[in-house]
C-alpha positions in Angstrom: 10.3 63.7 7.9 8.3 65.6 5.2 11.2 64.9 3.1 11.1 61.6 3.4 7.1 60.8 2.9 8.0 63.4 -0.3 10.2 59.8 -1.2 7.9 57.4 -3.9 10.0 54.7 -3.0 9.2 55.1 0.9 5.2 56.0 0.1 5.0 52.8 -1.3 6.7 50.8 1.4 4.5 52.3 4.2 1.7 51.7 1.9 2.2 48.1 1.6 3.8 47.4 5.4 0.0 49.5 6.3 -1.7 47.1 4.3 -0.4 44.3 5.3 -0.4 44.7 9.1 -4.4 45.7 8.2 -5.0 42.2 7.3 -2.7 40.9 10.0 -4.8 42.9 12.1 -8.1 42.4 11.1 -7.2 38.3 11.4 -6.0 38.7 14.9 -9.1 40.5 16.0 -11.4 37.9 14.4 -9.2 34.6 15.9 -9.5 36.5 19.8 -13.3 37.6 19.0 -13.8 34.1 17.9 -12.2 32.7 21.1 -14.0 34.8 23.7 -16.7 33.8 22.3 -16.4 30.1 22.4 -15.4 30.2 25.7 -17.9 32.1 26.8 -20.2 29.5 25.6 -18.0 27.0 27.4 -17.0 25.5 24.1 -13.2 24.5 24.5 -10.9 25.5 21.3 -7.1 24.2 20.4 -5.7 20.7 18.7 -5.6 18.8 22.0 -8.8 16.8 21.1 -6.4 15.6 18.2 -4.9 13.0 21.2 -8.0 12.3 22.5 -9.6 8.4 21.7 -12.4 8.3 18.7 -14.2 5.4 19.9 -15.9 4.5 16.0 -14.9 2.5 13.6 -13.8 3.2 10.4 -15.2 0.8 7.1 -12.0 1.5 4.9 -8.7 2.0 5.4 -5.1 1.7 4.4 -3.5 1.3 7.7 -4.5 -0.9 10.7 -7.3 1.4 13.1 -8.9 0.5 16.0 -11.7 2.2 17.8 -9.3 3.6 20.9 -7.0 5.0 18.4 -6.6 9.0 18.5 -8.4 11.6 16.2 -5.0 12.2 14.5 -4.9 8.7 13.3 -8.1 8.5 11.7 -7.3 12.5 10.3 -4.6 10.8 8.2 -6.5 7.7 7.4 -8.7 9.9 5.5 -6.3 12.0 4.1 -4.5 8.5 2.6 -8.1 7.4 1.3 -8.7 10.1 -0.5 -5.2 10.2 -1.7 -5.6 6.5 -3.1 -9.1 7.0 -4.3 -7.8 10.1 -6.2 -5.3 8.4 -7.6 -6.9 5.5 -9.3 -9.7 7.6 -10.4 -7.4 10.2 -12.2 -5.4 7.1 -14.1 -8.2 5.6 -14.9 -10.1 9.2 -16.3 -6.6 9.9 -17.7 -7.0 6.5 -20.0 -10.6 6.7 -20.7 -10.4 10.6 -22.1 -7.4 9.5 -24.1 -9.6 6.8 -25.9 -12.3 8.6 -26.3 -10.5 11.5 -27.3 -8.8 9.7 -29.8 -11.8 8.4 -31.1 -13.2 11.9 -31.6 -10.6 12.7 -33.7 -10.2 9.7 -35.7 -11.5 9.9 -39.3 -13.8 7.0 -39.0 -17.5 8.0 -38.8 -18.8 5.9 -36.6 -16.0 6.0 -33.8 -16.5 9.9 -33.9 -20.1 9.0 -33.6 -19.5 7.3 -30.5 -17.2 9.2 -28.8 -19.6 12.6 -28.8 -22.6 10.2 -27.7 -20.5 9.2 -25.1 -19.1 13.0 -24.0 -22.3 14.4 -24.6 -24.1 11.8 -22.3 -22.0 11.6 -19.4 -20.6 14.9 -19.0 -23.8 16.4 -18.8 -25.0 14.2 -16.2 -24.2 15.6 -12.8 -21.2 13.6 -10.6 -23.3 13.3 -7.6 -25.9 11.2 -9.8 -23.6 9.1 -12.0 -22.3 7.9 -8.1 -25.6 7.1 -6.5 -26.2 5.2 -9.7 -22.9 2.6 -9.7 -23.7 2.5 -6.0 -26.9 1.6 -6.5 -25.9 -0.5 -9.6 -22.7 -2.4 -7.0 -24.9 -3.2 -4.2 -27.8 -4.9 -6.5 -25.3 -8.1 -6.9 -26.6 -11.2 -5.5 -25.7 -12.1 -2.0 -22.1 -13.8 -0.9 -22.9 -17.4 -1.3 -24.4 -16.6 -5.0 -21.3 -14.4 -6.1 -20.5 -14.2 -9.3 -17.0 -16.2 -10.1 -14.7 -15.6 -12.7 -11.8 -18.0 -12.8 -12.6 -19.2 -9.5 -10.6 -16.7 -8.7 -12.4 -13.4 -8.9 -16.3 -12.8 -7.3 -18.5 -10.5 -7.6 -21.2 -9.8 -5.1 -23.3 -7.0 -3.0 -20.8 -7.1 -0.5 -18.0 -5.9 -3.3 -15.8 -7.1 -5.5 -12.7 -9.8 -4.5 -9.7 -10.5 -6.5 -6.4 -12.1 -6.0 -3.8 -10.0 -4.4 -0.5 -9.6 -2.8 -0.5 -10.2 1.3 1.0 -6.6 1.5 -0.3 -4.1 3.9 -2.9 -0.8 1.9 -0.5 2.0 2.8 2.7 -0.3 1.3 0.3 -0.6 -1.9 -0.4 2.7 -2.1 3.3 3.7 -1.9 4.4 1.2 -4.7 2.0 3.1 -6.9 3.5 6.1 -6.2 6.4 4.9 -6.7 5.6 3.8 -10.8 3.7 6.8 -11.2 6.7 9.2 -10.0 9.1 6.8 -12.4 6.7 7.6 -15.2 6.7 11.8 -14.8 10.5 11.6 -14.3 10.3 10.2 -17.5 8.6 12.8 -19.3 10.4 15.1 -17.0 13.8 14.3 -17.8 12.5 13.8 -21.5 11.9 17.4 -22.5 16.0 18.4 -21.0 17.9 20.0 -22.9 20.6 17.9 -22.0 18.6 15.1 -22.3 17.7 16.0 -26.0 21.1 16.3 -27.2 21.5 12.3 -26.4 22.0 10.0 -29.1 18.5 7.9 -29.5 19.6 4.9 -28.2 21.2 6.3 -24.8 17.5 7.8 -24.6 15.8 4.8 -24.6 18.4 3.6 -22.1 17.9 5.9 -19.7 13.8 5.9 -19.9 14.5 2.1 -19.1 16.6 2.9 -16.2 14.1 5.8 -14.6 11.5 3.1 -15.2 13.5 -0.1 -14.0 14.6 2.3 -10.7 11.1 2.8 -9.8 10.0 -0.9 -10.5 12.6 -2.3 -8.1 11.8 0.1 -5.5 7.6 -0.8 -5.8 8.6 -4.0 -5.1 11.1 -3.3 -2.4 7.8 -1.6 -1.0 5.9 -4.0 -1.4 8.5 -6.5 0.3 9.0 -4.6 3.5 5.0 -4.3 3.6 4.1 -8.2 3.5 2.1 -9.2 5.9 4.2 -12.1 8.5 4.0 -15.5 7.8 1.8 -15.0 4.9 2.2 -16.3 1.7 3.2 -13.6 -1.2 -0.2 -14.3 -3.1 -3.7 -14.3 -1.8 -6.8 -15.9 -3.7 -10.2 -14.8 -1.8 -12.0 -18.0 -1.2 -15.4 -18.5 0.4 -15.3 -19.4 4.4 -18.4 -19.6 6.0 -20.9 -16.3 5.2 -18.2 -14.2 3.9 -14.7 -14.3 1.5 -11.3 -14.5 3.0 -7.7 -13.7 1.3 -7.7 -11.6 -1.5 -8.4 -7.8 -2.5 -11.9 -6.2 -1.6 -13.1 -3.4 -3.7 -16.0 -1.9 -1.1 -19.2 -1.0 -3.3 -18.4 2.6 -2.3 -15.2 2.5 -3.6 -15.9 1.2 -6.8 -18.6 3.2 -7.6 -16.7 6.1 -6.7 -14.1 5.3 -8.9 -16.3 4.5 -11.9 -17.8 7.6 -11.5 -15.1 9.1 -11.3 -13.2 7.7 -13.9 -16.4 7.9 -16.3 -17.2 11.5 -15.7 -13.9 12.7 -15.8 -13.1 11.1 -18.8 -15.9 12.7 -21.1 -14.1 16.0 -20.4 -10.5 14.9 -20.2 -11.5 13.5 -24.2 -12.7 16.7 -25.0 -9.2 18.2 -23.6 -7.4 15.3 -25.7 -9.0 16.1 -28.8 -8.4 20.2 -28.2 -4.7 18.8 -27.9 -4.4 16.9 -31.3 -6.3 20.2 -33.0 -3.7 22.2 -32.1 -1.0 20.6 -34.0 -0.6 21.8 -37.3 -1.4 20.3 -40.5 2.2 22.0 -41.5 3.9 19.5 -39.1 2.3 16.4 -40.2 2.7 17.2 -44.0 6.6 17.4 -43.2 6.0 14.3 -41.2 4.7 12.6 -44.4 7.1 14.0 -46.7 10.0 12.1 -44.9 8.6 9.3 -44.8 7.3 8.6 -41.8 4.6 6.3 -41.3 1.6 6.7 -39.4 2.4 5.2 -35.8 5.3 7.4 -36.3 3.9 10.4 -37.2 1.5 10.0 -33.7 4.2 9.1 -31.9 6.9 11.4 -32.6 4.8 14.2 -33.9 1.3 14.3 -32.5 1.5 13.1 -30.0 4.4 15.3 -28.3 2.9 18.7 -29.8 -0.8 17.5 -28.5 0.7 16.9 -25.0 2.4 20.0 -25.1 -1.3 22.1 -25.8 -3.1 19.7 -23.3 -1.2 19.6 -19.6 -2.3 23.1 -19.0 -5.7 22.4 -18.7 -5.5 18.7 -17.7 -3.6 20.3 -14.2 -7.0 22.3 -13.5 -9.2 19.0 -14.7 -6.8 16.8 -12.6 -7.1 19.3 -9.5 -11.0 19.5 -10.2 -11.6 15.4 -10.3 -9.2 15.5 -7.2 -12.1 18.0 -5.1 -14.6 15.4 -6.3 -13.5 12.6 -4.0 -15.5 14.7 -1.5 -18.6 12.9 -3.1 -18.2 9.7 -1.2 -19.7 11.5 1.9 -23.0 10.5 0.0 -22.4 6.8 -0.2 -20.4 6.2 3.1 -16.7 6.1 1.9 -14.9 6.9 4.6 -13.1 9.7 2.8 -11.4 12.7 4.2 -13.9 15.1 4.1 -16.5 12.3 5.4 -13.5 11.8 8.0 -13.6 14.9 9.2 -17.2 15.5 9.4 -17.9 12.8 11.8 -14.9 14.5 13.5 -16.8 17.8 13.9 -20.0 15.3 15.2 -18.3 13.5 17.8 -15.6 16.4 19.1 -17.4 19.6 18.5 -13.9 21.5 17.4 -15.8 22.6 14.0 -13.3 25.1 13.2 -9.9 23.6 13.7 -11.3 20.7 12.0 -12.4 22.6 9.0 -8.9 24.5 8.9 -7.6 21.1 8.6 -9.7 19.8 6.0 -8.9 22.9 3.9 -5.3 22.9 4.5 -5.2 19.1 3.4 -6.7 19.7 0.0 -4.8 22.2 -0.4 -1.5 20.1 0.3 -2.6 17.8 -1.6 -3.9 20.1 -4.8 -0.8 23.2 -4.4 1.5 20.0 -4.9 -0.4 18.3 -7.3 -0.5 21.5 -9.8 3.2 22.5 -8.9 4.3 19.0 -10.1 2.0 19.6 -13.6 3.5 22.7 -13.8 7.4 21.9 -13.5 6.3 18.9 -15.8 4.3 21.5 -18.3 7.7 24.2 -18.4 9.8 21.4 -18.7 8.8 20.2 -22.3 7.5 23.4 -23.1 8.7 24.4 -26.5 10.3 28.2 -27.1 7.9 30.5 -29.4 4.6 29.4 -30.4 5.8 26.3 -32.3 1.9 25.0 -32.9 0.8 27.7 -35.4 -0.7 26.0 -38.8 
């Protein structure tokens, strides 16, 4: 026996099997002490409440919910709303840093000008304001019978915002987004191969067309299989009495969280973008130039690909970030998951299997949303450090 604890290679196996079952150890103790001492309190604990009817109503929602319907059902409501809310906020963040990011970097004075006016206004105003301002800004629209009409076609009014749409159900929307934006990183996945780069340009651009086609069709396949009986395909709100009927409503909540969301994260997504087009070399676009290429060229083909390559690091922790900052529509009402699972807690009482739920949904949804940046990140990573000057 002394021979064997003389061993390194056993020392550190006990060591680490010792450590471990601490922790294992230390958890156990804490889950029974826990127990005992909710039931001593009479204070029941376990995931059978999860069956149980909610008997509330819910003010947004992807799927169809009634008030009889279980906990679980209204759980995954709120996970889907604040998957769809993410979503569209990190698109539209994504698009507004990448102009304002670009504008920061251009060479005319007074886009520059108005691009660091813009970062330095809005990303130094807290989130939490910026959404009880578009909230209060989205419910100040005059009344239903004085919307605002654009087209005849599109209104505007306290009660939201209605525009023409497809008779499809939310969660069948939600999954033909999904379905362009997975189309899109399997573009830029399949992109940065190695087999893929050794394609002659034109097979390239056919098989980007094909990824991008594939997910097209099945969007609308989606969105077929999700259309609402005896309906027809296209839905124009129009006024009925004291309210709109057909059509798309944006809920004031929603839009201002996406707004906000959208705004705030694109002041530091811009600064990210512009980090991104620093990085690249004045060496690369001087051989750029002495081909002959011209300028879309050079941003397209150059730029543009080395700037990417320096920014998805640190967009992954900004995405994950703005994705943790749906949460903020527990101060205007949107029915989110964290708002979700707060009334939970209120009408139930099982605070802490609700709260191990809410933390293992975000991180689901955050572990998979960084793993996917990542394989996208080491998949058009270049070998070396290829952006020195």
């Amino acid at each position: 026996m002394i021979a064997l604890w003389n061993s390194q290679g056993f020392r550190r196996i006990f060591l680490q099997v010792a450590y471990v079952g601490g922790i294992l150890a230390l958890i156990t103790t804490c889950v029974l002490v826990a127990r005992h001492n909710l039931q001593a309190q009479g204070i029941s604990s376990g995931f059978d409440f999860l069956y149980k009817s909610t008997g509330w109503n819910i003010g947004f929602s992807l799927i169809d919910f009634k008030a009889a319907d279980p906990y679980w059902k209204v759980l995954v409501i709120g996970l889907l709303n604040t998957l769809f809310l993410g979503t569209i906020g990190l698109v539209l963040a994504t698009i507004v840093g990448m102009i304002i990011g670009l504008a920061r970097t251009s060479e005319n004075d007074l886009a520059r000008l108005l691009g660091t006016i813009y970062v330095e206004t809005f990303r130094n105003i807290p989130l939490i304001v910026q959404v009880l301002f578009w909230y209060a800004v989205a419910t100040r629209f005059p009344p239903v019978k004085q919307a605002y009409s654009f087209a005849d076609s599109i209104f505007i009014s306290s009660r939201g915002l209605y525009v023409p749409g497809l008779n499809v159900t939310g969660l069948a929307a939600f999954l033909a987004i999904c379905a362009i934006l997975l189309a899109l990183g399997l573009i830029v996945w399949f992109s940065a191969a190695n087999r893929f780069k050794r394609m002659e340009p034109k097979l390239k651009r056919k098989t980007r067309w094909l990824i991008f086609a594939s997910g097209t069709v099945v969007a609308i396949g989606i969105l077929y299989l999700g259309r609402i009986p005896e309906t027809p395909l296209v839905s124009t709100p129009a006024l009925k009495g004291l309210n709109f009927r057909g059509g798309i409503r944006l809920t004031p909540e929603f839009a201002a969280l996406v707004i906000a969301i959208a705004i705030y994260g694109g002041g530091y997504i811009a600064e990210i973008v512009r980090g991104g087009f620093k990085a690249v070399g004045s060496g690369q676009i001087e051989a750029s130039q002495s081909l002959g290429l011209n300028r879309f060229q050079i941003f397209t083909r150059v730029k543009f690909p080395l700037a990417l390559r320096a920014m998805l690091p640190i967009l992954t922790n900004q995405y994950v970030w703005l994705m943790k900052a749906t949460t903020m529509g527990i101060a205007i009402g949107f029915t989110d998951f964290f708002m979700v699972v707060s009334i939970s807690i209120n009408q139930s009482g099982q605070t802490l299997e609700l709260i191990g739920i809410l933390m293992g949904g975000f991180l689901l949804i955050n572990f998979t949303l960084a793993a996917v940046l990542n394989r996208i990140n080491k998949a058009i990573a270049l070998k070396g450090d290829q952006l020195r000057m």
